[in-house]
N, C-alpha and C positions, 0 to 999 in steps of 0.2 A: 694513178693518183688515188690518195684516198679521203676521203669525207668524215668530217668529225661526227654524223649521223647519214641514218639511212635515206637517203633519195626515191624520190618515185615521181619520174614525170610523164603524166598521161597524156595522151591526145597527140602520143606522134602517126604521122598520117605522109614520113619520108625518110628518106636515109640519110640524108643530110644532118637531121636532128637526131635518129639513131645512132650514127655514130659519133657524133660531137658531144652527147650523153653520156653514152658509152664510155669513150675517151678520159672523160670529166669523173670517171668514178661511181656514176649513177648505177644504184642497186637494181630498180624496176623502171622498166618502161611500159606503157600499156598503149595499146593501138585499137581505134575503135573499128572494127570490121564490120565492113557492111555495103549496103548498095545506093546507100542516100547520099545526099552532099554530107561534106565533113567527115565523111568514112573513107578508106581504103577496101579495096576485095580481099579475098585472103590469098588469092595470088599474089596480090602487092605484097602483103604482109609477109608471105613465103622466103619473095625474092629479098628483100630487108633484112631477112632474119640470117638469111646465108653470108651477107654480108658484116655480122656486127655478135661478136664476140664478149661475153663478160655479166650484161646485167640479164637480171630474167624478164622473160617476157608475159603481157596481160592482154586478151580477152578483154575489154572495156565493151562489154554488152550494151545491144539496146533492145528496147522493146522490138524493132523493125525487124530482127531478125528470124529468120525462119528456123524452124526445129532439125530439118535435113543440114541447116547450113552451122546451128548450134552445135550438132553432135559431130560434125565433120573439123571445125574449128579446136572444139575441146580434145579430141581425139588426136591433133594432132602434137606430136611431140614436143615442136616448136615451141608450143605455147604451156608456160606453168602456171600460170594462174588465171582465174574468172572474176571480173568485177563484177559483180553485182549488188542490185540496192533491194532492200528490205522487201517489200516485195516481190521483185525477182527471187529473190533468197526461197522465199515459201513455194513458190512454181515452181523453181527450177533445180535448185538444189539437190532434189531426189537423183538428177538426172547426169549430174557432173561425175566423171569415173576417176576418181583418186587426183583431182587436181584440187586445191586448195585457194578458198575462196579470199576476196579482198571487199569487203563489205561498206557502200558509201552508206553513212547511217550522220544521223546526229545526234546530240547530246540525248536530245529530248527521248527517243526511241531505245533506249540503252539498255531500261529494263523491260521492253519485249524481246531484242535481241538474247539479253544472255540468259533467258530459257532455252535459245537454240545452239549455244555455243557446244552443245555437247552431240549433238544432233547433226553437224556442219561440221566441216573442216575450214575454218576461218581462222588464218592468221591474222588479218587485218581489218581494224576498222581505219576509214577514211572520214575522219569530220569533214561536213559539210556546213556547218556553222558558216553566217555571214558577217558576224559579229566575233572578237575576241572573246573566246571560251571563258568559262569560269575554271581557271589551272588546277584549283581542287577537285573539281569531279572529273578532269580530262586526268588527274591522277590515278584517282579513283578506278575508272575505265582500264589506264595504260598498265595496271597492277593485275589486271585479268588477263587482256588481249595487246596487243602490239597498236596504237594507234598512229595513225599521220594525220597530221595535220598541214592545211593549206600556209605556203610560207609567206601569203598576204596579211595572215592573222599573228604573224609573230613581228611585235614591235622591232627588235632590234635580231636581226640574226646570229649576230656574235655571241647572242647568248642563248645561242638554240641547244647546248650542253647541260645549260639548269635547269631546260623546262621539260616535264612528265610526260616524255612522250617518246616514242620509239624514230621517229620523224617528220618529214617534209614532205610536203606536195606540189606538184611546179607543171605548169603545162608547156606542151611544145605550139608551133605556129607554124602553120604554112609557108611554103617556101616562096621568093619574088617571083624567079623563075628557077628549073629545075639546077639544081649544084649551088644557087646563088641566096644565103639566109644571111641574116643580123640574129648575131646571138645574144647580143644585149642584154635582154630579158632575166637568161638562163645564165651569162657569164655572170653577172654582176654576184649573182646567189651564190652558186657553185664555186667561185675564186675563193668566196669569205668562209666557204666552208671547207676547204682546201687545210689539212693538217700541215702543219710547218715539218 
């Protein structure tokens, strides 16, 4: 299947949602690895990754995680990209080895980010906006760097074709119990983005 723009749905934490994304056309998937609630280990992440063919995979950093466990993660093949937010970016950056970053940033931080765009390997910015951007300056942005944006912030999806942006953002949810999810959330997006 293919998508009239690029997808990226963060916060999977199963393979249930892995591959039903997957399946759907989804470009990126990001998984938040780690040892706290709301995370997966990277063994989970391992075992998920063997299973599910097609989009690439993200490194959805937190601050929780350890440096031994950071360079073990990035190092592994499985994974092509590192989320990180502006902060993170200045710490850690130096340390990432040829994986390319996906930057959660906002409108407002824009012009301290692009003194680093040359500095970084950053494909992507992720607005973080709570509020419906100003689509001029998210132009502005999408004309430097590849931006996504949350697909709560776009009025009408059908017309995710005319606006300045490289694409969409969607998160996954935890399963009821294991093999057994509602995809509601994610179908209803995904179908209307769905190329005839």
């Amino acid at each position: 299947m293919q998508l009239k723009t690029k997808v990226k749905v963060g916060n999977i934490t199963n393979l249930s949602d892995a591959r039903y994304c997957a399946g759907m056309g989804v470009d990126l998937l990001g998984f938040p690895i780690g040892d706290n609630i709301g995370q997966i280990s990277f063994d989970t992440f391992l075992e998920i990754a063997e299973w599910v063919a097609g989009p690439a995979f993200i490194l959805e950093y937190a601050d929780s995680m350890d440096d031994e466990q950071f360079q073990k993660v990035t190092q592994s093949t499985a994974v092509q990209y590192v989320q990180l937010n502006f902060d993170q970016l200045l710490r850690l950056g130096g340390k990432i080895q040829d994986l390319p970053i996906i930057l959660t940033t906002s409108i407002a931080e824009w012009k301290d980010i692009k003194a680093h765009l040359l500095t970084y390997n950053i494909s992507y910015l992720v607005l973080v906006e709570t509020i419906t951007p100003e689509w001029a300056k998210v132009e502005e942005i999408n004309s430097v760097i590849n931006v996504l944006v949350p697909q709560h912030l776009i009025d009408n999806i059908s017309d995710v074709e005319s606006l300045p942006i490289a694409g969409i953002l969607m998160e996954g949810s935890s399963e009821d119990k294991p093999g057994q999810k509602d995809y509601d959330h994610l179908a209803t997006i995904l179908e209307a983005l769905e190329l005839d």
